[in-house]
C-alpha positions in Angstrom: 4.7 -0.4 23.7 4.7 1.7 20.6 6.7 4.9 19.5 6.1 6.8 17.1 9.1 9.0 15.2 7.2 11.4 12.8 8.7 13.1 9.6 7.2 16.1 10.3 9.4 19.4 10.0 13.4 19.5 10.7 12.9 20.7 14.5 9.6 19.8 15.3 7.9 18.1 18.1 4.4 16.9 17.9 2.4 14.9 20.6 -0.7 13.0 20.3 -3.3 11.6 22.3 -2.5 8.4 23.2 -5.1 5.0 23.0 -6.0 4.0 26.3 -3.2 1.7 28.1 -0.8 3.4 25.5 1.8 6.0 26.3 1.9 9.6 24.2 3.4 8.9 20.8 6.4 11.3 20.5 7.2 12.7 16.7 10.6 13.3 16.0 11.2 15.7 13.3 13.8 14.4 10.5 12.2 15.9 6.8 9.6 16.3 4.9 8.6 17.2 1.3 6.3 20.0 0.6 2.3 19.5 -0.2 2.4 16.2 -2.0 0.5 13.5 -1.1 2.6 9.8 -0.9 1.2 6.8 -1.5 3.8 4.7 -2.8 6.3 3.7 -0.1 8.8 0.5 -0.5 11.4 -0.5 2.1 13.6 -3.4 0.4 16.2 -3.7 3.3 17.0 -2.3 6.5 18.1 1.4 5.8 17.0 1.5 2.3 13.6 3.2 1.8 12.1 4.9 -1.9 8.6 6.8 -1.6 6.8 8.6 -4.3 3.4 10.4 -4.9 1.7 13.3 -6.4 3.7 15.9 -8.8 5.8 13.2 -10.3 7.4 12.9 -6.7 10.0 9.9 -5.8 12.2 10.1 -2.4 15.1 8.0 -1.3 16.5 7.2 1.9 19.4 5.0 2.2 20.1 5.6 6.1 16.6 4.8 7.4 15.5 8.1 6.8 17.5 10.5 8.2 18.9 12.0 5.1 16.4 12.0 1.9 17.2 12.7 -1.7 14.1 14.3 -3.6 13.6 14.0 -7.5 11.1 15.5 -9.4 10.7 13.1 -12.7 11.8 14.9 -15.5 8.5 15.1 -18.1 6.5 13.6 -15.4 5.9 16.6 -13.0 1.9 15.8 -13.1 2.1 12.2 -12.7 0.6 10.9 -9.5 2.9 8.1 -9.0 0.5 6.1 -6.6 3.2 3.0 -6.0 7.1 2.0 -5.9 8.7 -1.2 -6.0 12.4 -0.5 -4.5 15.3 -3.3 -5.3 17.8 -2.1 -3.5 19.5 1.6 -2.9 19.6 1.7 -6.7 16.9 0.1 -8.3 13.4 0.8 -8.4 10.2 1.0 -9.9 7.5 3.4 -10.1 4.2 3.6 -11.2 2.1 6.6 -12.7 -1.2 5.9 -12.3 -3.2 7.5 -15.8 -3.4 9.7 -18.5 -1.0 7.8 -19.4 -0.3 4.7 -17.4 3.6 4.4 -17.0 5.4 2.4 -15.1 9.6 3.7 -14.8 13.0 2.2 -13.7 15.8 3.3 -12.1 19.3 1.6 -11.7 21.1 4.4 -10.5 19.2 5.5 -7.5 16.5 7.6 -9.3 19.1 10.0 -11.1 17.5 8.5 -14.5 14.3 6.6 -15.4 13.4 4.3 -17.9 10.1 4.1 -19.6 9.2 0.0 -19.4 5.4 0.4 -19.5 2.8 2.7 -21.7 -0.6 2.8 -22.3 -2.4 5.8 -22.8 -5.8 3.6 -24.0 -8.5 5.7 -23.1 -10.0 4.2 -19.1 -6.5 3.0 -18.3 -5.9 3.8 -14.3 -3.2 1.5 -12.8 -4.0 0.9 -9.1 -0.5 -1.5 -7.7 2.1 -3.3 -8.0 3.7 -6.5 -6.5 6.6 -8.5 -6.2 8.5 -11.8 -5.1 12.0 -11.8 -6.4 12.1 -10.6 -9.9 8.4 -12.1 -10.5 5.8 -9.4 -10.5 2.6 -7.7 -11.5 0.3 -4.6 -12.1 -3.2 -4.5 -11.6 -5.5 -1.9 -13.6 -9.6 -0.7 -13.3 -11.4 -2.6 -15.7 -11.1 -1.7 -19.8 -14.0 -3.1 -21.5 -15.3 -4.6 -18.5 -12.1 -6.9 -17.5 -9.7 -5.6 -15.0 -6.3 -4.9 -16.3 -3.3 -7.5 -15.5 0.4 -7.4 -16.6 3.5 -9.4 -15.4 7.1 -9.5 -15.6 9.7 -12.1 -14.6 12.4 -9.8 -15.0 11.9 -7.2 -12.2 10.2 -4.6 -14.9 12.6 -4.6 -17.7 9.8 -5.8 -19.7 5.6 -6.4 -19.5 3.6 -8.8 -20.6 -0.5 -8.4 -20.6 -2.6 -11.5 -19.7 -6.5 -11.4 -19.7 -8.2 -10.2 -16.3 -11.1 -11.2 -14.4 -14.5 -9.7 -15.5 -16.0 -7.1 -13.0 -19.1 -6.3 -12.0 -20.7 -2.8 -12.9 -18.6 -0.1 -11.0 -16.2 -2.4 -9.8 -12.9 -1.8 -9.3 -9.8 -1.2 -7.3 -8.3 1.4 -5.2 -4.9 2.9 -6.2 -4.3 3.9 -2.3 -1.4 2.1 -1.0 -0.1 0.1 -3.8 -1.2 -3.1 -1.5 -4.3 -4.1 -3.5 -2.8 -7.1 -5.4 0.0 -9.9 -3.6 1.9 -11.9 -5.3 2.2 -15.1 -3.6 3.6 -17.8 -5.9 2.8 -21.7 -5.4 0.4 -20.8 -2.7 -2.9 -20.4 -4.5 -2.4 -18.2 -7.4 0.7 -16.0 -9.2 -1.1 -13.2 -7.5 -4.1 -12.2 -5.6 -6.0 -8.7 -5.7 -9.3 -7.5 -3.9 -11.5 -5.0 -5.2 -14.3 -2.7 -3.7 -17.5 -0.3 -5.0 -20.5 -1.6 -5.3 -19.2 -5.5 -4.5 -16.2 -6.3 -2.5 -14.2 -9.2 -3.7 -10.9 -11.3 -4.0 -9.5 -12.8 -7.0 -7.1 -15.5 -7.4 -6.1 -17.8 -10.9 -10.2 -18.1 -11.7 -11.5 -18.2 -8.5 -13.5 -15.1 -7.3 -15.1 -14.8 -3.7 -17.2 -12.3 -2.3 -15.6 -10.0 1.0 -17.9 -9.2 3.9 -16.5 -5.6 4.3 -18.3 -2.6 3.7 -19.7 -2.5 -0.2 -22.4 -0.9 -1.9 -20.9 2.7 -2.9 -17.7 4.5 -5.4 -15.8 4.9 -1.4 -16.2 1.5 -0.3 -14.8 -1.6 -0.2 -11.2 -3.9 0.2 -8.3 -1.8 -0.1 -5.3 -3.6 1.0 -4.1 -7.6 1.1 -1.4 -8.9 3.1 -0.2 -12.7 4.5 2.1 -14.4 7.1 2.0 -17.2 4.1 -0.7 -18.8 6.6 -3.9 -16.2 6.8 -4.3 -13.4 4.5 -6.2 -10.2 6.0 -7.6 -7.6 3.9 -8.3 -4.0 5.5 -10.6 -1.0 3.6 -14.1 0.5 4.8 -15.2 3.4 3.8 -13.0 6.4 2.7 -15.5 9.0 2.7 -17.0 8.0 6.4 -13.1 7.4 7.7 -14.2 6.6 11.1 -16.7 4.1 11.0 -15.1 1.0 12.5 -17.7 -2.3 10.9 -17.2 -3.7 7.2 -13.4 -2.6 7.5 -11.2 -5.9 8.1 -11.5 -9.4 6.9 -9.6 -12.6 7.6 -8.9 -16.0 5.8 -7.4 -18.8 6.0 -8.5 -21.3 2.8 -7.7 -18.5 0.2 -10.5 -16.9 -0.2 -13.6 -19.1 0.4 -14.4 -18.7 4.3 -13.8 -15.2 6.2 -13.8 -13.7 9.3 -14.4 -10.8 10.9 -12.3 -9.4 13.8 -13.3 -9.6 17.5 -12.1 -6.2 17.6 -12.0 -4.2 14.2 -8.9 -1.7 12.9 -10.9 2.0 14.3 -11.7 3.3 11.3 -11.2 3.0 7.3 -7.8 1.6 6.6 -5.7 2.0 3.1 -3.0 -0.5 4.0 -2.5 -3.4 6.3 1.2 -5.3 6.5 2.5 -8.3 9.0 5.6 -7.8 10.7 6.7 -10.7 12.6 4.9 -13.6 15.0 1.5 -13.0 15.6 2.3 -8.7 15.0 0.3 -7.2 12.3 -0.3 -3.2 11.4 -2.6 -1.3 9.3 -3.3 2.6 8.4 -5.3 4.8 7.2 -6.5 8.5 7.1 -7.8 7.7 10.8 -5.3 6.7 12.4 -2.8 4.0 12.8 -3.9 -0.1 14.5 -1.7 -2.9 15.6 -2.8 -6.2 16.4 -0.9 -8.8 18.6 -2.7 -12.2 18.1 -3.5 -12.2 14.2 -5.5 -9.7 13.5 -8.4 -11.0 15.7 -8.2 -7.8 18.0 -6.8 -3.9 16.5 -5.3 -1.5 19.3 -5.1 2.2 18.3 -1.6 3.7 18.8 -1.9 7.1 17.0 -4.7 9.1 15.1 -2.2 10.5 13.0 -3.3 10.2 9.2 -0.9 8.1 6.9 -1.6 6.3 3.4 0.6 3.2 3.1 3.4 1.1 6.0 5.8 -0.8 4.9 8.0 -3.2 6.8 12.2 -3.9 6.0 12.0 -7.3 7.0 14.0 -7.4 10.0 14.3 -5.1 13.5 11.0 -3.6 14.9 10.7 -0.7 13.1 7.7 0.3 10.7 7.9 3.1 7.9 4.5 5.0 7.1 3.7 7.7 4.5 0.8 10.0 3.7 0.1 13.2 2.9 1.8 16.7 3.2 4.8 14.7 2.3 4.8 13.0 5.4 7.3 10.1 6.3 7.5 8.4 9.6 9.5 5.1 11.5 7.2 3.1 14.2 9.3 1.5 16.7 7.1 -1.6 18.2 
């Protein structure tokens, strides 16, 4: 049975309609931060959450959420940063998105930033980040027909570019939960990312396979990748149509070369999909909010409530969500 603790206003109390065979999901009010819109969400360790968005935006919680320290990035105040990578209490990452592309660093809980990646090349639109340890990387939209690609071994002190894939007319990636690429090293590849427009598809070292989900226009396609290390399920649709509930969720097991589709699908366009523990998986998007218990093959609706990105602390049954109107919530499964 799910509950659902929304960051909603300091004394508020909203209730929602329950799914059938679910009780009411009860919001209880803790903060929230103005009109911006939150994408980036990161939850390292239990307690320990960083959050960022739209206005140059970047939150830290290092009690779960209850008390929240707001920056606005000094020179950044109309960067839209679409993704975090949090460390620990103190150290994070953050990445603005375009015009230019920057990724920052904090060791000192976000009172100061570091500039560790510019490009200002004219296309350049970062969509994510990801991480294992110190090992990570950045995936960009195409630039002369090759989607961008950058890595570091040293947690973002410093960036290395490697050549990227070629994509397909209009391809490329959506920058809206920072869970578009997974690293996943000694597995198949450094790192895997998914794409979506007018083709849908996954990419890993130099293999590239197709996605049955939704394709064909600028608002569809994959969205978000995530793995229990033995199947890897990819949630997305169709952003503009956000509650059409086919092309939306795909599952596989060999990396990439066969796929599934769920018994029952995630109800609606979803922006980011986690696992949690067992057989538990989540995913959200501006439609609502779908947990499945056996894998992914079957998605219950537990809220409607609109949220970008979920992340997980690795331990405990609690969920953290973000979205818009500076929205924060805690999911207790």
């Amino acid at each position: 049975m799910a509950k659902l603790y929304y960051v909603f206003s300091l004394f508020s109390v909203l209730w929602v309609s329950p799914a059938p065979g679910q009780t009411l999901l009860a919001a209880h009010g803790l903060a929230t931060h103005g009109a911006v819109s939150l994408r980036g969400l990161s939850a390292p360790s239990f307690g320990v959450l960083w959050v960022s968005g739209s206005s140059g935006t970047v939150g830290r919680s290092s009690d779960g959420g209850l008390h929240w320290k707001w920056v606005t990035v000094p020179g950044y105040s109309h960067t839209d940063f679409r993704d975090v990578e949090g460390f620990d209490s103190l150290t994070a990452l953050i990445m603005g998105i375009d015009t230019p592309a920057v990724i920052l660093r904090t060791t000192d809980g976000g009172q100061s930033w570091k500039r560790v990646f510019y490009d200002a090349s004219p296309g350049m639109f970062l969509d994510a980040m990801s991480f294992a340890g110190a090992m990570g990387y950045v995936v960009g939209d195409p630039v002369n027909g090759h989607f961008f690609i950058a890595g570091t071994r040293d947690a973002g002190k410093t960036w290395q570019e490697s050549p990227g894939p070629k994509a397909d007319s209009g391809e490329g990636c959506f920058a809206s939960s920072g869970s578009n690429i997974l690293v996943a090293p000694g597995v198949f590849a450094p790192f895997i990312f998914v794409s979506g427009g007018p083709i849908s598809r996954m990419f890993l070292n130099q293999k590239v396979y197709k996605i049955p989900m939704s394709q064909g226009s600028a608002s569809t396609g994959a969205n978000s990748i995530a793995t229990d290390s033995h199947r890897w399920i990819v949630v997305g649709g169709d952003f503009a149509h956000d509650t059409i509930t086919t092309g939306n969720c795909a599952i596989t097991e060999d990396g990439g070369a066969h796929w599934s589709i769920p018994h029952t699908p995630p109800h609606g366009y979803r922006s980011c999909v986690i696992h949690l523990w067992d057989s538990t998986w989540l995913c959200c998007g501006t439609s609502g909010i779908d947990v499945s218990y056996d894998m992914g093959e079957n998605w219950t609706l537990i809220s409607r409530q609109s949220f970008h990105v979920a992340a997980y602390p690795g331990s405990g049954r609690t969920v953290y969500l973000a979205g818009s109107r500076g929205r924060v919530a805690k999911l207790a499964l």
